[in-house]
ModelCIF file with pLDDT and N, C-alpha, C, O atoms, coordinates in Angstrom:
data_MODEL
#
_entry.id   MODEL 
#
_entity.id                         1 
_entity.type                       polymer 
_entity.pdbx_number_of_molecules   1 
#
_entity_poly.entity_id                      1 
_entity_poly.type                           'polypeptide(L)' 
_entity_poly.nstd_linkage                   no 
_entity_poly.nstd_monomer                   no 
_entity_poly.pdbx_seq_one_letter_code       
;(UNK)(UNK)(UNK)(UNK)(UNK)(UNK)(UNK)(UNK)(UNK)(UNK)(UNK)(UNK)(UNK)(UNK)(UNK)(UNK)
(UNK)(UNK)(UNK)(UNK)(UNK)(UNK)(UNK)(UNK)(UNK)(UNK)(UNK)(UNK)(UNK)(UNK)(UNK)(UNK)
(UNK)(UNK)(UNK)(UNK)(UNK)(UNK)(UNK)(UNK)(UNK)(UNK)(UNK)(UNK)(UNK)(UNK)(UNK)(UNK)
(UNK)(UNK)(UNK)
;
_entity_poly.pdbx_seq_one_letter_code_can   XXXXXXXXXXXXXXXXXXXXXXXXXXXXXXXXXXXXXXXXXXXXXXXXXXX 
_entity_poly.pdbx_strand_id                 A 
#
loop_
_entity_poly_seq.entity_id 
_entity_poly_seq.num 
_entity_poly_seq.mon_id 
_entity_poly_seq.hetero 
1 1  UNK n 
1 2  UNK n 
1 3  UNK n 
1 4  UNK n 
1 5  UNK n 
1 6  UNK n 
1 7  UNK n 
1 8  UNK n 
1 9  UNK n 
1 10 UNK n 
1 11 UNK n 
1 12 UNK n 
1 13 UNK n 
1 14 UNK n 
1 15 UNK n 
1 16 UNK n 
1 17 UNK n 
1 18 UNK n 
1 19 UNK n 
1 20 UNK n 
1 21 UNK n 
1 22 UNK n 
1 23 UNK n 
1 24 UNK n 
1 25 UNK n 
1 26 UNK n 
1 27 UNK n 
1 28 UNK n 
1 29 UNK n 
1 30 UNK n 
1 31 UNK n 
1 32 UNK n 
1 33 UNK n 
1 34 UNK n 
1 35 UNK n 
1 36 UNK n 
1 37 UNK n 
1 38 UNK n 
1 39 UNK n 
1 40 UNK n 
1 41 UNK n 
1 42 UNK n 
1 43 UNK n 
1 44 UNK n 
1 45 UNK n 
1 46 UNK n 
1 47 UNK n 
1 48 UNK n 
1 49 UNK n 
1 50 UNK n 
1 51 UNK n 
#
_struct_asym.id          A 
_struct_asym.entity_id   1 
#
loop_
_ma_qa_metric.id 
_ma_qa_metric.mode 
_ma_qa_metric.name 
_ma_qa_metric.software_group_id 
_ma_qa_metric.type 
1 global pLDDT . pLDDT 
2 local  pLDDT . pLDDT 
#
_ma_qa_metric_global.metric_id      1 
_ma_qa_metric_global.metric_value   97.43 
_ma_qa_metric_global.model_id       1 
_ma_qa_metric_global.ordinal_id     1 
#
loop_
_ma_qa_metric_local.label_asym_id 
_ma_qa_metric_local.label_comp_id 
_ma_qa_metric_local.label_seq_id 
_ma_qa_metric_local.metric_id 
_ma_qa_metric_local.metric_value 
_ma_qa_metric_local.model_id 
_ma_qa_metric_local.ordinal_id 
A UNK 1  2 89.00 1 1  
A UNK 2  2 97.00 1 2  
A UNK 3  2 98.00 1 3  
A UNK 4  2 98.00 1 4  
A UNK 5  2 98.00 1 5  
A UNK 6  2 98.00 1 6  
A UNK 7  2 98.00 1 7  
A UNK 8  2 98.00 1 8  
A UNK 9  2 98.00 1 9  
A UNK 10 2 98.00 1 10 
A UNK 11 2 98.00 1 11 
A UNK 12 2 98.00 1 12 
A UNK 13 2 98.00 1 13 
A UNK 14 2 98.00 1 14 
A UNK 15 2 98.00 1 15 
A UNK 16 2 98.00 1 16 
A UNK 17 2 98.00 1 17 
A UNK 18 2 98.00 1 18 
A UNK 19 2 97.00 1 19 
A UNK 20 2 95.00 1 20 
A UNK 21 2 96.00 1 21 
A UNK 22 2 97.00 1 22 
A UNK 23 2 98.00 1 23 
A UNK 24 2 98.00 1 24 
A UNK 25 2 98.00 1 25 
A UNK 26 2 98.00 1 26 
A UNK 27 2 98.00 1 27 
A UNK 28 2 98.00 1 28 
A UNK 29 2 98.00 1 29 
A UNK 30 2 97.00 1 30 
A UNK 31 2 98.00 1 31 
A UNK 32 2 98.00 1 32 
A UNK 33 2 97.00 1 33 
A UNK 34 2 95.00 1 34 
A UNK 35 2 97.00 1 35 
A UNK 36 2 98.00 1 36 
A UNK 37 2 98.00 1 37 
A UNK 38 2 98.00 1 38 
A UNK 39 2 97.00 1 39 
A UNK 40 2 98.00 1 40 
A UNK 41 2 98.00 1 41 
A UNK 42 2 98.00 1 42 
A UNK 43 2 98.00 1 43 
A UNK 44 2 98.00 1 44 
A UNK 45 2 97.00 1 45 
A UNK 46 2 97.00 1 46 
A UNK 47 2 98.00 1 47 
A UNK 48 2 98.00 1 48 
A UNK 49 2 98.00 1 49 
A UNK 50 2 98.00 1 50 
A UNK 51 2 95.00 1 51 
#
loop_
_atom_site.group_PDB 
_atom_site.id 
_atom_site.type_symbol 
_atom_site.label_atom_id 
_atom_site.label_alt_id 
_atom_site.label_comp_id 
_atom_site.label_asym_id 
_atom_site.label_entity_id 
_atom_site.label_seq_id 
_atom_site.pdbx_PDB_ins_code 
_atom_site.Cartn_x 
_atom_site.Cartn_y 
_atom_site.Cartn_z 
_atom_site.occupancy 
_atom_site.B_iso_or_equiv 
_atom_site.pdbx_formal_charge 
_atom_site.auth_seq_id 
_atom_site.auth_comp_id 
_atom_site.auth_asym_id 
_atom_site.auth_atom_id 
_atom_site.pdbx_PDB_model_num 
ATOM 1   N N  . UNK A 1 1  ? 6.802  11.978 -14.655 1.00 89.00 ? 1  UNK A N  1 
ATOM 2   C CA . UNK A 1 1  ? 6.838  10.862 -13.722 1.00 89.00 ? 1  UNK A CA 1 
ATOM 3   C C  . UNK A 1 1  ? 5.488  10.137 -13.751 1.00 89.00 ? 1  UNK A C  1 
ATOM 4   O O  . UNK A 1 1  ? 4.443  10.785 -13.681 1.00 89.00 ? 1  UNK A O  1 
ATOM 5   N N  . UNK A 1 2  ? 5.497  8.470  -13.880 1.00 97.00 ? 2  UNK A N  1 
ATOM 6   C CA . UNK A 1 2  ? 3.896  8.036  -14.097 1.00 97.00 ? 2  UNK A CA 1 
ATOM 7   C C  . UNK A 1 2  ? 3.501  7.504  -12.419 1.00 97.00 ? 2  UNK A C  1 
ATOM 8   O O  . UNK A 1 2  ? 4.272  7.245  -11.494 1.00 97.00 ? 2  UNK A O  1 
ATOM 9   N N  . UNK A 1 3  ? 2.826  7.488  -12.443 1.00 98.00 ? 3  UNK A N  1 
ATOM 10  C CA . UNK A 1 3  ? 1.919  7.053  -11.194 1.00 98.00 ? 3  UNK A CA 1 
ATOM 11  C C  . UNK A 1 3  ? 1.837  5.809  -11.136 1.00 98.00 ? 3  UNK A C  1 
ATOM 12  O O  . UNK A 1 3  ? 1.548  5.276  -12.207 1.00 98.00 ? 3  UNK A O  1 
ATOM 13  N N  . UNK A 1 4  ? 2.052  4.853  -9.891  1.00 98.00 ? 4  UNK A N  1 
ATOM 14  C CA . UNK A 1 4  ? 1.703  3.530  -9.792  1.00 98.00 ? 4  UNK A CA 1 
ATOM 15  C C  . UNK A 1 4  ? 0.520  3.204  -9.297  1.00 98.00 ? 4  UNK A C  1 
ATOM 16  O O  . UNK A 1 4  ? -0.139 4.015  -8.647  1.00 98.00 ? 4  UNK A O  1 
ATOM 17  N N  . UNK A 1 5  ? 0.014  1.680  -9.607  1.00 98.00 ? 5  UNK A N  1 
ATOM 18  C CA . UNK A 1 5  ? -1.346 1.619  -8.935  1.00 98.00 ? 5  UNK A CA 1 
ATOM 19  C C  . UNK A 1 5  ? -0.618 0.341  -8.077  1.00 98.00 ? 5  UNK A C  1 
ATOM 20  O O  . UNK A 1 5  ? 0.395  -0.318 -8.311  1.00 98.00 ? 5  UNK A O  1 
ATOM 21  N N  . UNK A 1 6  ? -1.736 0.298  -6.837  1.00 98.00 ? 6  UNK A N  1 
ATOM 22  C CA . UNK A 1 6  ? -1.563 -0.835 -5.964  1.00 98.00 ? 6  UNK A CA 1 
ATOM 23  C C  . UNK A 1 6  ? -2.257 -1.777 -6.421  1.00 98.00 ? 6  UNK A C  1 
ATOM 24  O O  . UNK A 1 6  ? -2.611 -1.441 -7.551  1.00 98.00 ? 6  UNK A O  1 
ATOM 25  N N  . UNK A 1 7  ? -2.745 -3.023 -6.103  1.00 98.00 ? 7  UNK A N  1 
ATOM 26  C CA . UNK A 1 7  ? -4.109 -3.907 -5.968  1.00 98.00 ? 7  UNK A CA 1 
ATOM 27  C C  . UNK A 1 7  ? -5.042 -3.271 -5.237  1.00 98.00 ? 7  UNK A C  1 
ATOM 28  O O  . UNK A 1 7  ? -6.204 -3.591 -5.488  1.00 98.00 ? 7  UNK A O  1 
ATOM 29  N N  . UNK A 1 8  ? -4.837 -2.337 -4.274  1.00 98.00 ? 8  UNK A N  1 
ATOM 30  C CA . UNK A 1 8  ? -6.022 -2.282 -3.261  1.00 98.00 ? 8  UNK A CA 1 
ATOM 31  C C  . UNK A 1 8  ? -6.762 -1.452 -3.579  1.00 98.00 ? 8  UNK A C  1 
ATOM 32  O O  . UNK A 1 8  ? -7.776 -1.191 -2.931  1.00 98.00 ? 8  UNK A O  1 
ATOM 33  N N  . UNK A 1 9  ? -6.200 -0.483 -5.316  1.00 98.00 ? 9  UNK A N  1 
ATOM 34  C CA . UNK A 1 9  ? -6.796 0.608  -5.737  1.00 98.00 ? 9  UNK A CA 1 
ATOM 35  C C  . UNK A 1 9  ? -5.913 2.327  -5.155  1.00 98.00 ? 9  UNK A C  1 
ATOM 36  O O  . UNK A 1 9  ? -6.167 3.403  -5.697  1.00 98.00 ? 9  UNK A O  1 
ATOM 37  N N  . UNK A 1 10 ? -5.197 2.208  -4.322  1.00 98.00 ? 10 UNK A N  1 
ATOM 38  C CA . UNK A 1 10 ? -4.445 3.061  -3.815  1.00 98.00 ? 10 UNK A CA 1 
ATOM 39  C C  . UNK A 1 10 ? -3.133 3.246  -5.326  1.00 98.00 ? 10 UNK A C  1 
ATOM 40  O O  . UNK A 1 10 ? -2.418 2.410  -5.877  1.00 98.00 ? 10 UNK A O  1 
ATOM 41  N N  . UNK A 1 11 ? -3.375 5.125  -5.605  1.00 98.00 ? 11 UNK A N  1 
ATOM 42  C CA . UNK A 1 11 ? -2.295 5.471  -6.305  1.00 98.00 ? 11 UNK A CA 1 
ATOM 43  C C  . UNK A 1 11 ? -1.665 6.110  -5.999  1.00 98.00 ? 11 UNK A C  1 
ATOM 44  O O  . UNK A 1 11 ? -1.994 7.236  -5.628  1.00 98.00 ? 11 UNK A O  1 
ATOM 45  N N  . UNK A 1 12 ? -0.161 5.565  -6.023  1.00 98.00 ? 12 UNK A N  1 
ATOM 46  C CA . UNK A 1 12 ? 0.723  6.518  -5.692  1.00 98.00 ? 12 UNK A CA 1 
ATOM 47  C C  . UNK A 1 12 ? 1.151  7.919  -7.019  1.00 98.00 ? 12 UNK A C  1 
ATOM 48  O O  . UNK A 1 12 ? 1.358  7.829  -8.230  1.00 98.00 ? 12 UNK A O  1 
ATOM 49  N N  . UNK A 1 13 ? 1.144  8.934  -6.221  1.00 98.00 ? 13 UNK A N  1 
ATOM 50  C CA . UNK A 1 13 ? 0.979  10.258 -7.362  1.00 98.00 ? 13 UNK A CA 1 
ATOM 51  C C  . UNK A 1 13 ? 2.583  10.841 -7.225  1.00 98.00 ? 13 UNK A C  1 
ATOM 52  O O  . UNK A 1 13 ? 2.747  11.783 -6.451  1.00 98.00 ? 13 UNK A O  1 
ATOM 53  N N  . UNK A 1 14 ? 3.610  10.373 -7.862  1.00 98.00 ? 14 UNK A N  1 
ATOM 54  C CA . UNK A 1 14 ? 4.195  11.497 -7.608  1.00 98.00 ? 14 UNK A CA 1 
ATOM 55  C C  . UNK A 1 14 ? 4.741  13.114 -7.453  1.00 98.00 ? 14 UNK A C  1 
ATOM 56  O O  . UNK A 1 14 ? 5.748  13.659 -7.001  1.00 98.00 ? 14 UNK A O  1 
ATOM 57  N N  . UNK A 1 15 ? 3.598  13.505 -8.034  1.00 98.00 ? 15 UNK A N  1 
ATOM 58  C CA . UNK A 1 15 ? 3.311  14.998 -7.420  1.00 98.00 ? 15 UNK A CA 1 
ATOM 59  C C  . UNK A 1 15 ? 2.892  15.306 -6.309  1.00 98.00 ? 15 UNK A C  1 
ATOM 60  O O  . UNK A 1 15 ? 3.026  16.472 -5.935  1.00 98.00 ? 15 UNK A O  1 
ATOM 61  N N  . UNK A 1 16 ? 2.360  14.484 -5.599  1.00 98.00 ? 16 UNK A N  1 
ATOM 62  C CA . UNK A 1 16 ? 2.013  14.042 -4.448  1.00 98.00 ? 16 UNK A CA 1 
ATOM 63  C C  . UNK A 1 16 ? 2.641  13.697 -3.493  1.00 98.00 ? 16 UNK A C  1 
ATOM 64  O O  . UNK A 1 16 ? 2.586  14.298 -2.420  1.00 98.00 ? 16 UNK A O  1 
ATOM 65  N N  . UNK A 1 17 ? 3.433  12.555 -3.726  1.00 98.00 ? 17 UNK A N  1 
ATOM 66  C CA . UNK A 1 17 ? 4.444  12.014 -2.609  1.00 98.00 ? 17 UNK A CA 1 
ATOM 67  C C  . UNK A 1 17 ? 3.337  11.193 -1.738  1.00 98.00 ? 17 UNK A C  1 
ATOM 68  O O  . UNK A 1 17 ? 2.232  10.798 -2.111  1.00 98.00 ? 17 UNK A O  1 
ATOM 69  N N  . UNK A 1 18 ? 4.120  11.021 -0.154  1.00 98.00 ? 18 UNK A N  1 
ATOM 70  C CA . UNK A 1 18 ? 3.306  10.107 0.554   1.00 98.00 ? 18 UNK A CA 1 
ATOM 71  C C  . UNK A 1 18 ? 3.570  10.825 1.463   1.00 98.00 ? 18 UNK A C  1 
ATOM 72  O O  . UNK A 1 18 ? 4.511  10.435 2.154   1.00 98.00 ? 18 UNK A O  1 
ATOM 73  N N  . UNK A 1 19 ? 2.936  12.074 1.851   1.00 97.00 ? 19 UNK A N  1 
ATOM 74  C CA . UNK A 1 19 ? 3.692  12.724 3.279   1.00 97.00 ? 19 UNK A CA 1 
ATOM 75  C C  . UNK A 1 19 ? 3.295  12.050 4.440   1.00 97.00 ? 19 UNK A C  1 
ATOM 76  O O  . UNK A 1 19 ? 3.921  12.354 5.455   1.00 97.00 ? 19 UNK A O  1 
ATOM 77  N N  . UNK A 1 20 ? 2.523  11.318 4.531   1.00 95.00 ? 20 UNK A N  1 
ATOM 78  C CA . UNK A 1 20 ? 2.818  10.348 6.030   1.00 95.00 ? 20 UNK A CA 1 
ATOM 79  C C  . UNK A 1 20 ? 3.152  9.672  6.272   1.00 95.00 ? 20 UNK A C  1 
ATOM 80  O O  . UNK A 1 20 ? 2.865  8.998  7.261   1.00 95.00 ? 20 UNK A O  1 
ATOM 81  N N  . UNK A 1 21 ? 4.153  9.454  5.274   1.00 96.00 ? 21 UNK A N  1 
ATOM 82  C CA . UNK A 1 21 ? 5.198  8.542  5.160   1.00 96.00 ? 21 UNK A CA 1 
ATOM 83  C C  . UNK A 1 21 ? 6.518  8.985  4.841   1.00 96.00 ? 21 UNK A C  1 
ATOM 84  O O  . UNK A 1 21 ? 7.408  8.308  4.327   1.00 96.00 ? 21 UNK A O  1 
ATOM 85  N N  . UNK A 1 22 ? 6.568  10.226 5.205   1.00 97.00 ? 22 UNK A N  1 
ATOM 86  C CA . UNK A 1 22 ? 7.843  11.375 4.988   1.00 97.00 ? 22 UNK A CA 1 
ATOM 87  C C  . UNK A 1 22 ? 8.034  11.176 3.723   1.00 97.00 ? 22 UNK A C  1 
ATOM 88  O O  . UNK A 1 22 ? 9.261  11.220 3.631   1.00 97.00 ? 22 UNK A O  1 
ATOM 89  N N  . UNK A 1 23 ? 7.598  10.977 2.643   1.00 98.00 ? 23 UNK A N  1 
ATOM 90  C CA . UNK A 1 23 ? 7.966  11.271 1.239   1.00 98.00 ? 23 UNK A CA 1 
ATOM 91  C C  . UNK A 1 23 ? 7.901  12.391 0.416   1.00 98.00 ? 23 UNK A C  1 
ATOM 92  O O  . UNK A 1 23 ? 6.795  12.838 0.113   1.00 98.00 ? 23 UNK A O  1 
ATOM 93  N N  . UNK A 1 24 ? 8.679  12.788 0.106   1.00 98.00 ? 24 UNK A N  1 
ATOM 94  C CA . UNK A 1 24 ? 8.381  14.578 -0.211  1.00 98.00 ? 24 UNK A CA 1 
ATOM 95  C C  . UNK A 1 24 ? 7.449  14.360 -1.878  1.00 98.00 ? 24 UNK A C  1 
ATOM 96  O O  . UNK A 1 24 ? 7.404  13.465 -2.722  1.00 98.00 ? 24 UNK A O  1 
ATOM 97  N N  . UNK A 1 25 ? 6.872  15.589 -1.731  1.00 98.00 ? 25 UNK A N  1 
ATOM 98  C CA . UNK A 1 25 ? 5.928  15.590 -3.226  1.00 98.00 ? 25 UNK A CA 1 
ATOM 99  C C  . UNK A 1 25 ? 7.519  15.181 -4.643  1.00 98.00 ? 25 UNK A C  1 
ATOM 100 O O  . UNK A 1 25 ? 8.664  15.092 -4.200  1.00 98.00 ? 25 UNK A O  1 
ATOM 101 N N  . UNK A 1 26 ? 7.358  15.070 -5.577  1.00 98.00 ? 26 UNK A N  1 
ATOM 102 C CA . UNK A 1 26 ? 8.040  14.955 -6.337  1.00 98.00 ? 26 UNK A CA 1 
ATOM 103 C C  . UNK A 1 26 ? 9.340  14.180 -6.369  1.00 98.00 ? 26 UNK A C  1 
ATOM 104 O O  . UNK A 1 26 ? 10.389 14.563 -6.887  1.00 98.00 ? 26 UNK A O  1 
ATOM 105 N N  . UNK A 1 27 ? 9.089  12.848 -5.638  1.00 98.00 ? 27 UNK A N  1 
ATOM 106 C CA . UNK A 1 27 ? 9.780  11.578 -5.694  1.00 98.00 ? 27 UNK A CA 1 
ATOM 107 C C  . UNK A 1 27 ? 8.536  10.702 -6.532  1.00 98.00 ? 27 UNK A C  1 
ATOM 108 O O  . UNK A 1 27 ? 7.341  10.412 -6.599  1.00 98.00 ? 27 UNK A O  1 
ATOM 109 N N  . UNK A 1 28 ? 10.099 10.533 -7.176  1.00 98.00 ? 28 UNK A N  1 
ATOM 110 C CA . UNK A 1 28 ? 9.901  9.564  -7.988  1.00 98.00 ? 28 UNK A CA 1 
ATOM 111 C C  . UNK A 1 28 ? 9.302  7.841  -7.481  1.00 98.00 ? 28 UNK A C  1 
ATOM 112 O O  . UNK A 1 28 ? 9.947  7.476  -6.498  1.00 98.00 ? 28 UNK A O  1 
ATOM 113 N N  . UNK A 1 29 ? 8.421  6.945  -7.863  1.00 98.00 ? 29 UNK A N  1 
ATOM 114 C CA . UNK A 1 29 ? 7.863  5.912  -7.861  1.00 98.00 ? 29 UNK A CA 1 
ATOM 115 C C  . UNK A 1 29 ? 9.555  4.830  -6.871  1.00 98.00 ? 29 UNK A C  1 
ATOM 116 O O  . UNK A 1 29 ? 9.852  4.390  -5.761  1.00 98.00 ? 29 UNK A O  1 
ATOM 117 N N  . UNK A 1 30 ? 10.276 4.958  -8.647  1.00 97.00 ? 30 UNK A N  1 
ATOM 118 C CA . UNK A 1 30 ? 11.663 4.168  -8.363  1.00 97.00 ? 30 UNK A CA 1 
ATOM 119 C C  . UNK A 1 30 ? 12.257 4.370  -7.284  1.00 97.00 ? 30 UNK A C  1 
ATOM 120 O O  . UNK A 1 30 ? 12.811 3.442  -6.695  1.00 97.00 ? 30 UNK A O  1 
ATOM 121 N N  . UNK A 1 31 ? 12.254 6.026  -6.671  1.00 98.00 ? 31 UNK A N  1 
ATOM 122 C CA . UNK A 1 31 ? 12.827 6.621  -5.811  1.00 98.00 ? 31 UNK A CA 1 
ATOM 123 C C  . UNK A 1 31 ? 12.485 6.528  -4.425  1.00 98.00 ? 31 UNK A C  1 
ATOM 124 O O  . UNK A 1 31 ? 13.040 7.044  -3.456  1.00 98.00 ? 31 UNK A O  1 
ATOM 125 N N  . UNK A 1 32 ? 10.902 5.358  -4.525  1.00 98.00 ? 32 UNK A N  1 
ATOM 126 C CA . UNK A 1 32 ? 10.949 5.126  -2.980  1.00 98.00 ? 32 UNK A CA 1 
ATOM 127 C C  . UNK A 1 32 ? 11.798 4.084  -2.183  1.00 98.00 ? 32 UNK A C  1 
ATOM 128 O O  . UNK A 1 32 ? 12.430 3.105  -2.579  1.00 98.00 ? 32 UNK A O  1 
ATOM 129 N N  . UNK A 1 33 ? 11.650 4.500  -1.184  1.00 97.00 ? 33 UNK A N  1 
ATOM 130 C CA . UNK A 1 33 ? 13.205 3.670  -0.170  1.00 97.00 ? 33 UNK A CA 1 
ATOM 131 C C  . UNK A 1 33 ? 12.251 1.789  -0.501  1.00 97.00 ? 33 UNK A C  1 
ATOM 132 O O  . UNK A 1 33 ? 11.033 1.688  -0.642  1.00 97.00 ? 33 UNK A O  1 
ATOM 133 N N  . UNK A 1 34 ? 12.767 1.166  -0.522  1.00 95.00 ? 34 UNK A N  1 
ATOM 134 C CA . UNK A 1 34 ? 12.787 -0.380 -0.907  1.00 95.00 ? 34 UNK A CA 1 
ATOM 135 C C  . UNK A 1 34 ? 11.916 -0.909 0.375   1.00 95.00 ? 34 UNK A C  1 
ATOM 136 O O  . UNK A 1 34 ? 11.617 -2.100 0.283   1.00 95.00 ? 34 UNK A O  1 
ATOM 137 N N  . UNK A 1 35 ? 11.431 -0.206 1.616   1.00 97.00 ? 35 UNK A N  1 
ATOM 138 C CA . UNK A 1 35 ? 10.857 -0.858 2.725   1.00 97.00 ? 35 UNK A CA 1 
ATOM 139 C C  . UNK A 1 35 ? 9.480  -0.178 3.114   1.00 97.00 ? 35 UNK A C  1 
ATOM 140 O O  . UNK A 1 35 ? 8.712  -0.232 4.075   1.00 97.00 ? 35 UNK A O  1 
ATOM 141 N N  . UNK A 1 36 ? 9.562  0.719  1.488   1.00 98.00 ? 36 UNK A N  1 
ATOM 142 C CA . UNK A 1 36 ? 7.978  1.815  1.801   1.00 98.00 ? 36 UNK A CA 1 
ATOM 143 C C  . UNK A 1 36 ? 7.464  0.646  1.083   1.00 98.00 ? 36 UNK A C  1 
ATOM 144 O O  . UNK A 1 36 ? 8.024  -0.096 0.276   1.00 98.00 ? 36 UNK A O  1 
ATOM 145 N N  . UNK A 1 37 ? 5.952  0.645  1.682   1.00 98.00 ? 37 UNK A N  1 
ATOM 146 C CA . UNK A 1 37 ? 4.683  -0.087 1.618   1.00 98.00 ? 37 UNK A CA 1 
ATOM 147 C C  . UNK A 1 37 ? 3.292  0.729  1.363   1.00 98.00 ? 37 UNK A C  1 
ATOM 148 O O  . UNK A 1 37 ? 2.946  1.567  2.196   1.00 98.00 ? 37 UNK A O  1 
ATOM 149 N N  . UNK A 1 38 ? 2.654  0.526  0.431   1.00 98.00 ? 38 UNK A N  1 
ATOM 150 C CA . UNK A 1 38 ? 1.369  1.269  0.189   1.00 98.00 ? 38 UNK A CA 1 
ATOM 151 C C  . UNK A 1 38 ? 0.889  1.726  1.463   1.00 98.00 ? 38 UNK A C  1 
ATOM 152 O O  . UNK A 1 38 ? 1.020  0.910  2.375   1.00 98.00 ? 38 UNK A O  1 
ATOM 153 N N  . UNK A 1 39 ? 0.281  3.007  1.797   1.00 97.00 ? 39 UNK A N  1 
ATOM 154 C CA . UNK A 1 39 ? -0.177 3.801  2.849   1.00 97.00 ? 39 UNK A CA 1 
ATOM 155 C C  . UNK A 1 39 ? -1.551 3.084  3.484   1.00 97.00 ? 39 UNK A C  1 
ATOM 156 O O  . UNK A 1 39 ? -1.991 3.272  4.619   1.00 97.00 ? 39 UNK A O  1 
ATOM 157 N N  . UNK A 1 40 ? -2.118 2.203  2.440   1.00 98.00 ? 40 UNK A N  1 
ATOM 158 C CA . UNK A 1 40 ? -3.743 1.917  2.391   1.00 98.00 ? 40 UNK A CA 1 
ATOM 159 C C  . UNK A 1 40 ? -3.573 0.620  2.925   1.00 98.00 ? 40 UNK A C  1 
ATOM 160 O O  . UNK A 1 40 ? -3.892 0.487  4.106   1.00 98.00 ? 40 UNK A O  1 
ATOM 161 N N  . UNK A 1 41 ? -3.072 -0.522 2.224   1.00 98.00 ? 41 UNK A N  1 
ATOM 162 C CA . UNK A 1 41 ? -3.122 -2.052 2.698   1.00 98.00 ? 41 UNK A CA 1 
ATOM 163 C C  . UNK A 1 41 ? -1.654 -2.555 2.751   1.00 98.00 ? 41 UNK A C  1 
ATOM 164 O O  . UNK A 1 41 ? -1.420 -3.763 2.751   1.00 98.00 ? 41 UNK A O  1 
ATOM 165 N N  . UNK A 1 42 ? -0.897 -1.844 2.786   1.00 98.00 ? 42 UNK A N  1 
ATOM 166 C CA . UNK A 1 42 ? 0.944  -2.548 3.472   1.00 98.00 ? 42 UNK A CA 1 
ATOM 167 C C  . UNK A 1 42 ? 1.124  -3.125 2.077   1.00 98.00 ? 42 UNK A C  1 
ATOM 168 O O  . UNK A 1 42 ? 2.309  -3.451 2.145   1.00 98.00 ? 42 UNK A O  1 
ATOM 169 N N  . UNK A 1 43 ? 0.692  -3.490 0.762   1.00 98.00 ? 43 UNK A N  1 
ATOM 170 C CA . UNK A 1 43 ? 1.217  -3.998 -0.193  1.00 98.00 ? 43 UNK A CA 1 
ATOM 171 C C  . UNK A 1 43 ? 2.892  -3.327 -0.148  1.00 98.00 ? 43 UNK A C  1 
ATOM 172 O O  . UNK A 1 43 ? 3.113  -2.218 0.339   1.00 98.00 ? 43 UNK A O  1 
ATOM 173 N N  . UNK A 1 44 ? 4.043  -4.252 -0.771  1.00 98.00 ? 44 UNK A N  1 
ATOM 174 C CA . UNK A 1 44 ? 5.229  -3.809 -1.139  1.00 98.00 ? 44 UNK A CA 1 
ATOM 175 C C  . UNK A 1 44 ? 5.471  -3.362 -2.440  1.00 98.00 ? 44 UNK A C  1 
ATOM 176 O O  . UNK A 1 44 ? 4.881  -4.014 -3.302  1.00 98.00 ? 44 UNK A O  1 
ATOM 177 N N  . UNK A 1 45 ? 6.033  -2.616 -2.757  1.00 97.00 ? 45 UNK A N  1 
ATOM 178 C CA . UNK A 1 45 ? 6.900  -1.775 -4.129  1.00 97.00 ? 45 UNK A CA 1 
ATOM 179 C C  . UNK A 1 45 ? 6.168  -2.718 -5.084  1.00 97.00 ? 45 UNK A C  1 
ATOM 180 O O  . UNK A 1 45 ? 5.117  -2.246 -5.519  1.00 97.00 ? 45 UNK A O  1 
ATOM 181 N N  . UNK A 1 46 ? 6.531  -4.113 -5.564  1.00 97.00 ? 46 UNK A N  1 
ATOM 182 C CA . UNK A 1 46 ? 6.413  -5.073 -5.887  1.00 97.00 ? 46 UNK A CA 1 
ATOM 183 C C  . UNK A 1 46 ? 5.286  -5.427 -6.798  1.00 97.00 ? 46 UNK A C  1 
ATOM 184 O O  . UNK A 1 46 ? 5.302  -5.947 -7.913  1.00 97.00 ? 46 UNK A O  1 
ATOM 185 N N  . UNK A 1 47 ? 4.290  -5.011 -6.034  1.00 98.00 ? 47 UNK A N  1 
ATOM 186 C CA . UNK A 1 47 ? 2.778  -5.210 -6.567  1.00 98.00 ? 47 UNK A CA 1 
ATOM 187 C C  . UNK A 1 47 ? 2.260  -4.514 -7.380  1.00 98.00 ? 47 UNK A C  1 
ATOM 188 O O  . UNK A 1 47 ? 1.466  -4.916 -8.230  1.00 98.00 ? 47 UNK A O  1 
ATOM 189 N N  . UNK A 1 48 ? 2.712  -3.144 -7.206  1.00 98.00 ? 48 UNK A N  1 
ATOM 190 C CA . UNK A 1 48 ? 2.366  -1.605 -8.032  1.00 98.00 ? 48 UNK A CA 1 
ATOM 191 C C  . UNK A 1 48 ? 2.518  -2.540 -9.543  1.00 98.00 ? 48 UNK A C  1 
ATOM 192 O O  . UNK A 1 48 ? 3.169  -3.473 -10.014 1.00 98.00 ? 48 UNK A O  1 
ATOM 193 N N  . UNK A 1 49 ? 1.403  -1.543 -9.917  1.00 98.00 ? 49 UNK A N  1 
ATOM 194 C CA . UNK A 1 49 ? 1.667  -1.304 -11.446 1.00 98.00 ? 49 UNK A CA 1 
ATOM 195 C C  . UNK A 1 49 ? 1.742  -0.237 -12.285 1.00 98.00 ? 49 UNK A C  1 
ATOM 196 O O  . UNK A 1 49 ? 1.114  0.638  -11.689 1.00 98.00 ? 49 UNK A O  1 
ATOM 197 N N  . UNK A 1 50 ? 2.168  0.253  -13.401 1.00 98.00 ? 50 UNK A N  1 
ATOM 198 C CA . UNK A 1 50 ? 1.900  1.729  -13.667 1.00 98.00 ? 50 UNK A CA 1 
ATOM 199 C C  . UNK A 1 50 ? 0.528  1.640  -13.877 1.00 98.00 ? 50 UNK A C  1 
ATOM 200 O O  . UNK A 1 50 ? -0.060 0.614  -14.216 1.00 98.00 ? 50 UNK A O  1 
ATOM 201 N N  . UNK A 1 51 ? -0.067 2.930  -13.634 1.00 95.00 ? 51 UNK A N  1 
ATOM 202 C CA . UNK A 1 51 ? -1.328 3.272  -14.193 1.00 95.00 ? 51 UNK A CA 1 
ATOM 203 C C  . UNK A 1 51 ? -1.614 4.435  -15.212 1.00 95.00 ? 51 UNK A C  1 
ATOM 204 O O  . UNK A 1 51 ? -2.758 4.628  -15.623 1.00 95.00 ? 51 UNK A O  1 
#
């Protein structure tokens, strides 16, 4: 699974997940719900890039 980057420098890891954002470790990038927003600056899905 590759990792996305935000603009704000925030990466999403999916080994990681976003647990304060109830995302369990090992979801997938694609696999986030369409209304999750970077944890750091609210960017949307959208902006990510792989890194």
């Amino acid at each position: 699974m590759k990792k996305y980057e935000c603009p704000c420098g925030y990466v999403y890891d999916p080994k990681v997940g976003d647990p304060d954002s109830g995302i369990a470790p090992g979801t997938a990038f694609e696999d986030l719900p369409d209304d999750w927003v970077c944890p750091k600056c609210g960017s949307e899905k959208e902006f990510f890039e792989p890194a």
